[in-house]
N, C-alpha and C positions, 0 to 999 in steps of 0.2 A: 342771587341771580342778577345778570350786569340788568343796567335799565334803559329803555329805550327813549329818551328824552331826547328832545331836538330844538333849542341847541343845547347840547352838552355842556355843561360850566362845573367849575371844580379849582382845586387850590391843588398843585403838584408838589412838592418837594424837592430838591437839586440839592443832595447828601456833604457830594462829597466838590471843595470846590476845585476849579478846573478839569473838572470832570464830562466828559460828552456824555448826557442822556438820552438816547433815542424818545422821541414825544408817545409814540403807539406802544413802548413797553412799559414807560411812568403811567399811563392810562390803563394797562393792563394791571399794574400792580393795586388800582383803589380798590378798597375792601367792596365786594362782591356785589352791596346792596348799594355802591353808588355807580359802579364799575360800566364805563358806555357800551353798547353793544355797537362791535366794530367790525367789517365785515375782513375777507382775508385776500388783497393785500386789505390794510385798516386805510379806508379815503372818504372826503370829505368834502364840501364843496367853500368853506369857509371857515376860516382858522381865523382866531387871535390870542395871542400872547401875551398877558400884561405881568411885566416886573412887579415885583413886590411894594406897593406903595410904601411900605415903612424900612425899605432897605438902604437908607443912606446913599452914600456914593458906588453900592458894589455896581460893578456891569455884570450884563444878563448876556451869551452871546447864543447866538441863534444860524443855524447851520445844515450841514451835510452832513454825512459820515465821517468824513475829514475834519469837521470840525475841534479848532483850536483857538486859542489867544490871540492869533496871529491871523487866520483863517477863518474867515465867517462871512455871511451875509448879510448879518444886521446885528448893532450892537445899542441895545436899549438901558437906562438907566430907570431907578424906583418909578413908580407911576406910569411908564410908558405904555405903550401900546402897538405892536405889528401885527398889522393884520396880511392876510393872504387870501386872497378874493381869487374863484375857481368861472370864469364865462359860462363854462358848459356844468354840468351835472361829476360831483364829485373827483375831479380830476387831480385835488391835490392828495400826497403821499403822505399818511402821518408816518407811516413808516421811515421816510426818508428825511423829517424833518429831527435835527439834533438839537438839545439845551443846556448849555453851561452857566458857571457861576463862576465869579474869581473869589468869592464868600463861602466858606462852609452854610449848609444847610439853611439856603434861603427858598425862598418858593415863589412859583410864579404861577398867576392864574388862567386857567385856557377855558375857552369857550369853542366850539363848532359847529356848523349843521352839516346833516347829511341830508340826501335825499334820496 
C-alpha cells in the first residue's frame, strides 16, 4: 500500500542510459510499501533531485518531455542537487518533469513535499 510521508525521499534508478524517464512513473514503479501516494495529475510543491554521489563524471540531465542530450533544463553531475521550489501550494508537475543519464543504470535520489 503506497505511503503517505511528506517529504517523500527514495533512491530511483535511470536503467537505461540516455534514456528520458518521466519522474511520476519511476515513483510509481517503487515496490508498493515505499511507493508515494501521488494524487492525479501527481504535484508537489517541492522537488529535489540529487545525482548519485558515487557516480563519477556521468551527467544527470533533467527536463521536459522533449528531453535529450542536447535539450534540457539542468544538467547536474555526482553529488549535485536541483531543487524546484513551488510559491503557492503544490503547483509543480511530477508528471511533467523528465530524468536521464548518459550512464547505464545510475540513480538519483528525490525527495518532495506535498501539501
Amino acid at each position: 500500500m503506497p505511503v503517505s510521508n511528506t517529504p517523500w525521499a527514495g533512491t530511483l534508478t535511470l536503467t537505461t542510459a540516455n534514456t528520458p524517464y518521466q519522474l511520476s512513473q519511476l515513483l510509481s514503479d517503487v515496490p508498493a510499501a515505499r511507493r508515494p501516494i501521488m494524487g492525479n495529475p501527481p504535484r508537489a510543491q517541492f522537488v529535489a533531485i540529487q545525482a548519485n554521489p558515487d557516480a563519477g563524471g556521468a551527467r544527470f540531465y533533467i527536463g521536459n518531455p522533449d528531453l535529450s542530450t542536447t535539450n534540457y533544463g539542468a544538467l547536474i553531475y555526482a553529488t549535485q542537487v536541483w531543487p524546484i521550489y513551488s510559491m503557492d501550494v503544490n503547483l509543480i508537475r511530477l508528471d511533467h518533469i523528465y530524468l536521464a543519464c548518459d550512464t547505464n543504470a545510475e540513480t538519483v535520489n528525490v525527495l518532495f513535499i506535498t501539501r
